[in-house]
N, C-alpha and C positions, 0 to 999 in steps of 0.2 A: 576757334582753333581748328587747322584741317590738318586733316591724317591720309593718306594714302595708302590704299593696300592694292600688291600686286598678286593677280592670282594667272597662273598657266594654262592657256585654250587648248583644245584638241578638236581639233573640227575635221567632217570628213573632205573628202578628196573635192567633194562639190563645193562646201561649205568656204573650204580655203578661196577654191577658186573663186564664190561670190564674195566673200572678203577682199580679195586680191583687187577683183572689178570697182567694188567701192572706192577699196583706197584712189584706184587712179583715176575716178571722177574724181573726188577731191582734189586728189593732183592739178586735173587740167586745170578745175575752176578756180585753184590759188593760183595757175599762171596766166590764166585768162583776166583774172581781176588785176595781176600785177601787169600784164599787158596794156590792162584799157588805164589803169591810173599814168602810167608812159606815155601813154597816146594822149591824153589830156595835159597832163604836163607841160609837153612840149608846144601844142594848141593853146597853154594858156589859162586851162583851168583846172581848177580844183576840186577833186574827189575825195571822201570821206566814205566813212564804211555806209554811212544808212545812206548815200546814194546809189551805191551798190546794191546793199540788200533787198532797197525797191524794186532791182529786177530780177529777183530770182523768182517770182511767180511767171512770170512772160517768159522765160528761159526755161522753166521746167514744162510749162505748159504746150513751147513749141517741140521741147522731144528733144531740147539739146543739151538735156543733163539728168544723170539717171540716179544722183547721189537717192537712195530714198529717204533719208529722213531731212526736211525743210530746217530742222535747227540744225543738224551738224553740216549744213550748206551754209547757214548766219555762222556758225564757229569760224569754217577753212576763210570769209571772209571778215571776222575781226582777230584773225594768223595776221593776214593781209596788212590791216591799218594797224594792227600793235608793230607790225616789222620796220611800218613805214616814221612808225611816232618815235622807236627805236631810233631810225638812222637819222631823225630830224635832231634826237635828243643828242646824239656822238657829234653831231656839223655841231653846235651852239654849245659845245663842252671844249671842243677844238680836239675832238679823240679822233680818232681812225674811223671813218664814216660808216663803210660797209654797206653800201647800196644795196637792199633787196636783189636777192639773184632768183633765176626762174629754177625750179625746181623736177630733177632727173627721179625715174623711179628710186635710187638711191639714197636719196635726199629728202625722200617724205615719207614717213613710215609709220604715221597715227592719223586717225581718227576721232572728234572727242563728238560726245553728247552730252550736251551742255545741260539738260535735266532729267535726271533720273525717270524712266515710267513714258519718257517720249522716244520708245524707240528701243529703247532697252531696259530689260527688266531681270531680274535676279532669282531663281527660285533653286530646281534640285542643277538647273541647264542654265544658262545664260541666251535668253531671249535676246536677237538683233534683228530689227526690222530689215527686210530685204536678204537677208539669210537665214533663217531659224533659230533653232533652238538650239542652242552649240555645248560640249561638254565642256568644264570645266573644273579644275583640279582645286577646291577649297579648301587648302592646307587650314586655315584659321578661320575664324568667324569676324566680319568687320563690326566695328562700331561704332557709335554716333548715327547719324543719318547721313545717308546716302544723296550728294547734290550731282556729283558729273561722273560719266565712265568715258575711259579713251580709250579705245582698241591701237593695239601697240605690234608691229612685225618686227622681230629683230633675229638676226641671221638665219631665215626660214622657219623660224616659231610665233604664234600668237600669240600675245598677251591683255590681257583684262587689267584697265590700274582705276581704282573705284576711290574717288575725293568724298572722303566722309566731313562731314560737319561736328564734331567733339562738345561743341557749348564754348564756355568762357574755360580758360585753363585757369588751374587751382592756383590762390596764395602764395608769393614767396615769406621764407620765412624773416621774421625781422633778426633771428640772432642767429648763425651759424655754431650750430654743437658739434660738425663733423668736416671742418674744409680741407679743400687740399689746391694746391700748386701745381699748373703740367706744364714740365718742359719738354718743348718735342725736338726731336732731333733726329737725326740719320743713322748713328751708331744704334742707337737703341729709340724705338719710336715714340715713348714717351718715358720720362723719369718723374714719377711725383715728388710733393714734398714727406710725403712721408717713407722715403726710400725704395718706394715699391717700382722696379722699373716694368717696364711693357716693350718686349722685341721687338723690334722690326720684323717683320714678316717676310717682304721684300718680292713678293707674286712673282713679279715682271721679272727678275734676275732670275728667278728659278724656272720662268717658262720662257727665257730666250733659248733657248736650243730649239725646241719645239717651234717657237715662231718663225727662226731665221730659216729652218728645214722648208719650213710650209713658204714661205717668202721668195724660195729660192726658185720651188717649183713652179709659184707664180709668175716669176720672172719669165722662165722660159716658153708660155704659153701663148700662142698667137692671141691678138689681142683681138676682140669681138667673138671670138670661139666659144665653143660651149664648154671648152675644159677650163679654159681659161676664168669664166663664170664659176666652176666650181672650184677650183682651185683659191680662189677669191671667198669664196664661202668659207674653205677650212681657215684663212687665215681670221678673217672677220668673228668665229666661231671661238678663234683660240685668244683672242684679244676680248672679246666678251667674255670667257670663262675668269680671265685674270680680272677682268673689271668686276666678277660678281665675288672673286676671290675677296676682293677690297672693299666691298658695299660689304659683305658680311662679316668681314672683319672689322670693319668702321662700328655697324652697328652692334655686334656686341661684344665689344670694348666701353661703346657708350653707355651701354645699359648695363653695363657692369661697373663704372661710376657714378652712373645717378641712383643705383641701387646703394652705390656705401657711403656718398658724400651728401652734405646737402646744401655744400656750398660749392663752384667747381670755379678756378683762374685760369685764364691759358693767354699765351702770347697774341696779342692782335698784328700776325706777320702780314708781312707785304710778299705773300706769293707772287705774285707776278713779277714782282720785283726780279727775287731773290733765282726765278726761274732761268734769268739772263745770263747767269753766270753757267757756261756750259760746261764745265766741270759737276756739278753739282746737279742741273739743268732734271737729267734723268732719275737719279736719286731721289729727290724731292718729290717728282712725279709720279714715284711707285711708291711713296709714302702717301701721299693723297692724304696732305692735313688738310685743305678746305674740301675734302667731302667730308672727313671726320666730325670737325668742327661743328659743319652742317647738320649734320645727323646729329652732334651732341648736343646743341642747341635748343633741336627740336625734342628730341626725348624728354632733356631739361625740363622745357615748359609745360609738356606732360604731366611730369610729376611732381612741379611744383620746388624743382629744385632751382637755385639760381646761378647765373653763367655770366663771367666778367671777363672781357678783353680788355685786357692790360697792353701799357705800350712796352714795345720790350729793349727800350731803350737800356743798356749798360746794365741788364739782368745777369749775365752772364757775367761781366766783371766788377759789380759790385759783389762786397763782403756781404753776406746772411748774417754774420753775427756779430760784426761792428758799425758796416756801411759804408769802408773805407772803398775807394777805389783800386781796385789790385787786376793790371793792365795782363792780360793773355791772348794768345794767338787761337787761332783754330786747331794746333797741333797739339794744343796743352789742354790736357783733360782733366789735369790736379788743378783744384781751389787750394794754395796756400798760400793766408793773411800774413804775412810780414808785423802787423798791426795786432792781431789778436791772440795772433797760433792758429786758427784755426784750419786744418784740413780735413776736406772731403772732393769726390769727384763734382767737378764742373758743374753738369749737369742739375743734382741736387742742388749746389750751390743757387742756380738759376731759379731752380722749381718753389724753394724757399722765397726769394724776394720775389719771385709772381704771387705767392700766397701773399705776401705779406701787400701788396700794391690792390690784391685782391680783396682781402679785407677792408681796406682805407676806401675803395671805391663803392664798399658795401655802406662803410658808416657816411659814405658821401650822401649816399640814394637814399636810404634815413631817414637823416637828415634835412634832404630837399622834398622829402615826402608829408614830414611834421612841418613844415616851415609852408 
C-alpha cells in the first residue's frame, strides 16, 4: 500500500534557479524523445522506452543534457512511453485518442526520482543532487519506507511529494458493527443514513468574485508581456488555493468517516456523465465527489475499513421502508410512500437503500471469499 506525503520547499534564490534549470532539461528530453519516436514512426519504425534509455549515456556524455541524476532522465523517458501506451490504449477502446503533445514550460512542472538515496536524500534539509541541500517545511513525519520523491513547481512554489511504501494494508472486517449510507448531492454534499448531513462547502462560489476580478485584469494585459505573466500568476494562485480549499476538505471529511464507520456505501456515479448537463456541469465540479471518493477509498484501506460502490440506479426513488417504487423529479425533495406512510427528505431516503445495497454486496464478498 503507498501513501504520499506532500511537504513545502523553500530554496534560496540560487537553489530555485538550479531547480528551474533541471526542470527544463527534463522538459527538453521529454520533447526530444517525443520528437524522435515521430520521426520513426513515420520511417516505419518502432521505438520503446529501453531503446531510448540506451542512449542516454552517448547523450549525456556529449554535453547535450545536463539533467544530473541518470535515473530521473530513465523517469522523464518512461512519462514518454506510458503517454504513448496511453493513447495506443484510447485508439483500441474507440475513446478520444489524445496524441502525446510536446510539452511548454507550463505544462511540465515535476521532476521524479525514482529511488530513494539516488539523488535525493531526506535529513534536517532535503538533499538534490545538482542543487544542494534545500529547506524544507516537515509539518508531519512520513511513514513506511520511502521508494520515490518528485520535486513539484506549482504557481512559483516548490514542492517535495515522497511515495512511502506502508506494507500490506490491514483486514477488512467480516461483520460491520458501525455502517452507514452516503448520498452526495448538491444541496448538501453528503446525507448519511443515519441523518447526519455534511454541507456543501461550495469553494468556487465563494472565490468567484475574486477569480472574475483577477480574470479580468488578465484579460486586458498584452499578451507575451511581463505583466501579463503575472497577472496569469494571481489567477493561477487563486484557482490553486480553491483546489487546496477542496483536497482539505475532501480529506477530513474522510477521516472523519473512517474514524466513526467501519463499514462506508456511496453511489458508484458516472461523473462524467452527469458533468454534460450544463446546468449542473459547475456545481458538480466544485463539489469534487471523485476526488472525495479518492481520498476516501484510500484512507479506508488505511485503516482497514471497507468501501462499497453501489449502483445508484432508482436509490433515490425507491422506498427505504417498503421498496416500492415512488417516481419523483429533481424538484421534489420529500420521500412520501403512498404504500407505507413513510416520510422523510429524499436525500436519507437514498442514503438508506445505499446502505442497505451496501450491506448485501458485503455478505456477497463473504461469501465469495468462504466459497
Amino acid at each position: 500500500m503507498r501513501k504520499a506525503f506532500l511537504y513545502r520547499l523553500y530554496p534560496t534564490k540560487r537553489q530555485a534557479d538550479a531547480l528551474d534549470y533541471q526542470l527544463t532539461e527534463a522538459r527538453h528530453l521529454y520533447n526530444a524523445a517525443l520528437q524522435e519516436r515521430r520521426d520513426a514512426w513515420r520511417h516505419g519504425v518502432s521505438l520503446n522506452y529501453y531503446n531510448q534509455a540506451n542512449q542516454l549515456k552517448e547523450i549525456r556524455a556529449a554535453g547535450d543534457l545536463s539533467l544530473a541524476n541518470f535515473s530521473a532522465c530513465q523517469d522523464v523517458l518512461r512519462r514518454v512511453d506510458k503517454a504513448f501506451k496511453s493513447f495506443f490504449r484510447r485508439v483500441k477502446q474507440g475513446g478520444k485518442p489524445g496524441y502525446p503533445r510536446f510539452k511548454d514550460r507550463d505544462r511540465f512542472d515535476s521532476v521524479t526520482f525514482p529511488t530513494y538515496g539516488n539523488g535525493v536524500k531526506l535529513a534536517e534539509r532535503l538533499y538534490v543532487q545538482g542543487v544542494g541541500k534545500i529547506k524544507i517545511k516537515l509539518h508531519r513525519a512520513t511513514t513506511g519506507k520511502i521508494k520515490t520523491v518528485t520535486l513539484k513547481r506549482n504557481c512559483g512554489h516548490w514542492y517535495a511529494v515522497f511515495s512511502c511504501d506502508l506494507g500490506a494494508a490491514p483486514p477488512l472486517p467480516e461483520k460491520a458493527e458501525s455502517p452507514v449510507g452516503i448520498d452526495m448531492g448538491l444541496e448538501s454534499f453528503a446525507t448519511l443514513s443515519d441523518s447526519t448531513v455534511v454541507p456543501n462547502p461550495r469553494y468556487l462560489e465563494k472565490g468567484l468574485d475574486v477569480l472574475a476580478q483577477r480574470q479580468r485584469r488578465l484579460a486586458k494585459k498584452r499578451k507575451g508581456s511581463r505583466r501579463r505573466r503575472k497577472a496569469r500568476l494571481l489567477v493561477a494562485r487563486t484557482h490553486a488555493h480553491i483546489r487546496e480549499q477542496r483536497r482539505d476538505f475532501s480529506h477530513k471529511t474522510a477521516l472523519w468517516l473512517v474514524k466513526s464507520y467501519d463499514l462506508i456505501a456511496h453511489e458508484d456515479l458516472n461523473i462524467r456523465g452527469m458533468v454534460r448537463n450544463h446546468s449542473l456541469a459547475r456545481g458538480i465540479s466544485d463539489a469534487a465527489w471523485g476526488q472525495f471518493i479518492g481520498v476516501l477509498r484510500h484512507k479506508a484501506e488505511e485503516a482497514g475499513v471497507a468501501v462499497f460502490a453501489v449502483n445508484p440506479r432508482n436509490t433515490s426513488q425507491r422506498c427505504s421502508g417498503c421498496g416500492e417504487i415512488v417516481p419523483k423529479d429533481l424538484g421534489g425533495r420529500l420521500h412520501s410512500c403512498p404504500h407505507c406512510g413513510l416520510n422523510l427528505h429524499r436525500d436519507l431516503n437514498a442514503a438508506r437503500n445505499i446502505l442497505a445495497l451496501g450491506l448485501s454486496a458485503q455478505g456477497q464478498a463473504l461469501r465469495s471469499r468462504l466459497l
